[in-house]
N, C-alpha and C positions, 0 to 999 in steps of 0.2 A: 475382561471386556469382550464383547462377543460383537466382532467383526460384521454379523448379517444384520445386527439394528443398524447400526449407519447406514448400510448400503440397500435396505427395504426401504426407510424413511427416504434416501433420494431417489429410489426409483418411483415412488409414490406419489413425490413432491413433482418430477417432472412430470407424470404421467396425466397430473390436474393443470400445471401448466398448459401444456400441449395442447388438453382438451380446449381451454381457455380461449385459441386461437381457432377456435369453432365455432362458441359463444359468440364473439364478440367482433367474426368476421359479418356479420350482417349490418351493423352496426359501421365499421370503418367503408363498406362498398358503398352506404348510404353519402358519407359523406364525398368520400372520395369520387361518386358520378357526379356529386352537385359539383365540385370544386370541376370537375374536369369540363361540365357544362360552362362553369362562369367564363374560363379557360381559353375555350375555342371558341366563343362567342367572343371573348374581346377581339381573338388575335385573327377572328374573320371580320367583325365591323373593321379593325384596323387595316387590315388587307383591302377590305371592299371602299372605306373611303382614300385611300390613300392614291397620290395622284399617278405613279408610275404603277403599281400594282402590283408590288413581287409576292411572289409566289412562294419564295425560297424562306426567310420567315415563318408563313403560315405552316410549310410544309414542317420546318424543322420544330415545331410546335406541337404537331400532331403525332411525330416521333416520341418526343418527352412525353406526353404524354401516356402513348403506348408501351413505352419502357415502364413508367410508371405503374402504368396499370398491369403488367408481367412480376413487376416486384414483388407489388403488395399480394397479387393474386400466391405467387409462391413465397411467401417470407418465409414462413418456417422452415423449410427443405431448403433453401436458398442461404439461412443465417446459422441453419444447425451445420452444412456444409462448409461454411467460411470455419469454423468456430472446428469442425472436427478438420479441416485439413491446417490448423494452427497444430493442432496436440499431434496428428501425424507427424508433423515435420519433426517436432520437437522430441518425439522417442525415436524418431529418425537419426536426430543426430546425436541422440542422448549414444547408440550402440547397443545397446539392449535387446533382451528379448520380451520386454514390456512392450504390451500390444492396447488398443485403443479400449478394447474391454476391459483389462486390466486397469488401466486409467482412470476408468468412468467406475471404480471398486475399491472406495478410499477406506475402507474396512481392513484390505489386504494391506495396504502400506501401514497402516497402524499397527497390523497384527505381526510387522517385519521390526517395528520397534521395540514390542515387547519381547520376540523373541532376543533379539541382540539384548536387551536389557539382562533377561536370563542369561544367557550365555557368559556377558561379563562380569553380573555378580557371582557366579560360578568362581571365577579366580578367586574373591576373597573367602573361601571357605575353607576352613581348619585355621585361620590368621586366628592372631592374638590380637585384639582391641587395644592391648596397652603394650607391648612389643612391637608391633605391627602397625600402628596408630596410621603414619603415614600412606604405607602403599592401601592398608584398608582405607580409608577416606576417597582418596585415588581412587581406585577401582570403584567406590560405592557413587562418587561425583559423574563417573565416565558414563555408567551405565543409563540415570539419571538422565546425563546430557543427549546420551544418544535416542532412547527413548522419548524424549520429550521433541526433542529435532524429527524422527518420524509421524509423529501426533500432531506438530505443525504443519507439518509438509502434506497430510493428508485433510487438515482440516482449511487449508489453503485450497484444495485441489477440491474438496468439498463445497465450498464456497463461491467457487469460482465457478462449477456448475451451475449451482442455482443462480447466481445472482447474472449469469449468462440468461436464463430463462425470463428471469424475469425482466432484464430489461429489452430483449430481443421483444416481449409480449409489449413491454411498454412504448419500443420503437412502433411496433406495428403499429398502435393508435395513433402515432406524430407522424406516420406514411404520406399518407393522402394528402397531408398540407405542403406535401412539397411539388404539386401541381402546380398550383396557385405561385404567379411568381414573389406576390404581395405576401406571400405564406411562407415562401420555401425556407426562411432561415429556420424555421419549426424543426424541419426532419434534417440538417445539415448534420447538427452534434449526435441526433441518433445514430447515423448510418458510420460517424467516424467512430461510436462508441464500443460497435459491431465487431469493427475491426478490432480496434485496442481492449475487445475481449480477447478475442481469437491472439491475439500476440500475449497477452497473460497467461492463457492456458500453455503456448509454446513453452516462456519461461518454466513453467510448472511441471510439466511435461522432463521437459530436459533435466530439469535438475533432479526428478524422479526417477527418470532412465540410466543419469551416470550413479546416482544414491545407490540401487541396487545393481547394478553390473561387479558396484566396490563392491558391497557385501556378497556378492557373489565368488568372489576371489577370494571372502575370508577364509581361513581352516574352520573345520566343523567344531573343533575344542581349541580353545582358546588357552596361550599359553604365557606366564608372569614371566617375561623376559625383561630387558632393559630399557624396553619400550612398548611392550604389550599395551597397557593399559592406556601409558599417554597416547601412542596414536587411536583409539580409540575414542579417547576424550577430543582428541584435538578433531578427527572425523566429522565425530557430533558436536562439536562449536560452529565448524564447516556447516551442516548441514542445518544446523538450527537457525545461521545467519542465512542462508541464503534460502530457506524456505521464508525466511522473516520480510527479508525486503523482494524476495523476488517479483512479485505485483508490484511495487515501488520501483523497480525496473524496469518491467515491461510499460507503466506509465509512461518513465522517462523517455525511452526508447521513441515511443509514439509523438509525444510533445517534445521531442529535441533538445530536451534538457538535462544532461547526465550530470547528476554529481554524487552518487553512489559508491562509497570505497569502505576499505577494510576499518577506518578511522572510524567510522557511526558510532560502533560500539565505543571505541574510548574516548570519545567528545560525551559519551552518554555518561560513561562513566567521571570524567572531567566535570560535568556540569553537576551530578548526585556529590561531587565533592564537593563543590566550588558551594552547593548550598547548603549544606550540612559543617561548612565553616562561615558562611555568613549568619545561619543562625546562632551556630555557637560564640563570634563575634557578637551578635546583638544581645542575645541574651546576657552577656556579661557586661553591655554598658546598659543595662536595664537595671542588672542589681545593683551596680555602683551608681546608679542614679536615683536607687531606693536608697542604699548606705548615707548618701548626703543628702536625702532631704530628711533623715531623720536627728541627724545631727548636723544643724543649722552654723554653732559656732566655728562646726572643721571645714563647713564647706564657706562659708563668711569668705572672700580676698581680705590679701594684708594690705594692709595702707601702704601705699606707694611715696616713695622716698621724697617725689618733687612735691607730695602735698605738703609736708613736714618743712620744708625751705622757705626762707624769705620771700614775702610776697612781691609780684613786680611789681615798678612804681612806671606808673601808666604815662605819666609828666612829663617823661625823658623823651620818650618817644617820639621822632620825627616824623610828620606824616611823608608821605612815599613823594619820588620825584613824577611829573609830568614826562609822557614820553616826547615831547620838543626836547628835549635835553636842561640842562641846568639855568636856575633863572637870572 
């Protein structure tokens, strides 16, 4: 895999973004003066018929507005900043010497998975397949896990850029409506979504920045001790879960709803059980449901004992008492 197609293709993708917001600023200004006209003209008839007159109202009116129009005029520089001081903090506190350009170069973290993938199939080399069965599996599963845990964690970090661009582009067109107070729920969920990019990227970021500080501390030659391989494996379980949910994370974080823990995976695995036994449950009252419709006499009930007895004589029978009691 060669690391510089990823990272041409995002630099390429951003760069038509970008321009995007040049296109299509002429377009949002349009709207954004009408909306700012409707605007002041209410909240000045409102001031002007109103019987005490305040000022304080109109005044705080013409504020928003001019925030407003400071936003939209710098969104980009203003949303690219919110969004790079999340991924700062986040190799801030990752410890690393992972810097923001390295971040914004998810080719590089891929090509840290492949090399560890070499590395630790290196150990199983001169093993026997059939003496060795066990630690080669091992080591051939680790490298695998770890490998494929780098390729997520950078197509994570891949993703989270672009789709940063693009909705930063698509906030900028829901801007302007939040003049208008009859409008303003429009741009509320934009501007909160700005945010809870910029806290995914953090997640991203940090768990990027502690991922290689560890493999920073590995040995250059990796060596089949009594734990070699498994902590490697277990590494990359590490890192495969926590590139997997970490967006799922930072979501929570933002909406106040944490219920993210080590259990996902074996609820996941719990539930690929639990239905891979209720098929094989049904499946088998299927054929045994074929089995007796084709044999009619075995599936027949036996006649039940009390049809076979004396029939009752209806004659004897007292009708029932009235609830007044006895007559």
């Amino acid at each position: 895999m060669d690391p510089a197609t990823i990272n041409s293709f995002l630099d390429q993708f951003i760069q038509v973004i970008d321009s995007g917001f040049g296109l299509i600023q002429g377009d949002v200004a349009y709207v954004l003066n009408a909306l700012i006209v409707i605007s002041v003209t209410l909240a000045g008839a409102h001031w002007a018929l109103a019987a005490e007159a305040p000022i304080a109202p109109f005044f705080r009116k013409v504020l928003f507005v001019g925030f407003f129009a400071f936003l939209i005029n710098n969104w980009n520089a203003l949303a690219t900043a919110i969004n790079q001081s999340g991924a700062m903090l986040g190799l801030r506190a990752g410890g690393s010497g992972l810097t923001l350009p390295d971040l914004h170069n998810p080719g590089r973290i891929a090509g840290i998975g492949t090399e560890l993938f070499g590395r630790t199939a290196e150990l199983g080399r001169g093993m026997n397949i059939l003496s060795d069965f066990v630690p080669l599996v091992t080591i051939l599963i680790a490298a695998f896990v770890i490998m494929f845990g780098f390729f997520i964690l950078a197509l994570q970090i891949f993703s989270a850029l672009i789709a940063f661009k693009l909705g930063s582009l698509a906030a900028f067109v829901a801007l302007p409506w939040g003049v208008f107070s009859g409008t303003a729920w429009v741009a509320e969920r934009p501007l909160g979504w700005v945010v809870g990019s910029a806290m995914r990227l953090f997640v991203l970021a940090l768990i990027a920045s502690v991922s290689i500080s560890f493999v920073d501390r590995l040995p250059a030659v990796f060596v089949l001790d009594a734990g070699g391989a498994l902590n490697i494996l277990l590494f990359g379980l590490t890192l495969l879960m926590l590139a997997w949910f970490g967006p799922q994370l930072a979501s929570e974080v933002v909406s106040g709803q944490p219920h993210l823990s080590g259990a996902d995976m074996v609820r996941a695995g719990q539930g690929a059980a639990a239905t891979a036994a209720g098929t094989a449950v049904t499946t088998r009252l299927v054929m045994s449901g074929a089995g007796r419709s084709r044999n009619p006499s075995a599936s027949a009930p036996a006649p039940s004992p009390r049809a076979a007895a004396t029939p009752i004589d209806h004659s004897k029978m007292q009708p029932p008492r009235g609830r007044g009691g006895r007559k």
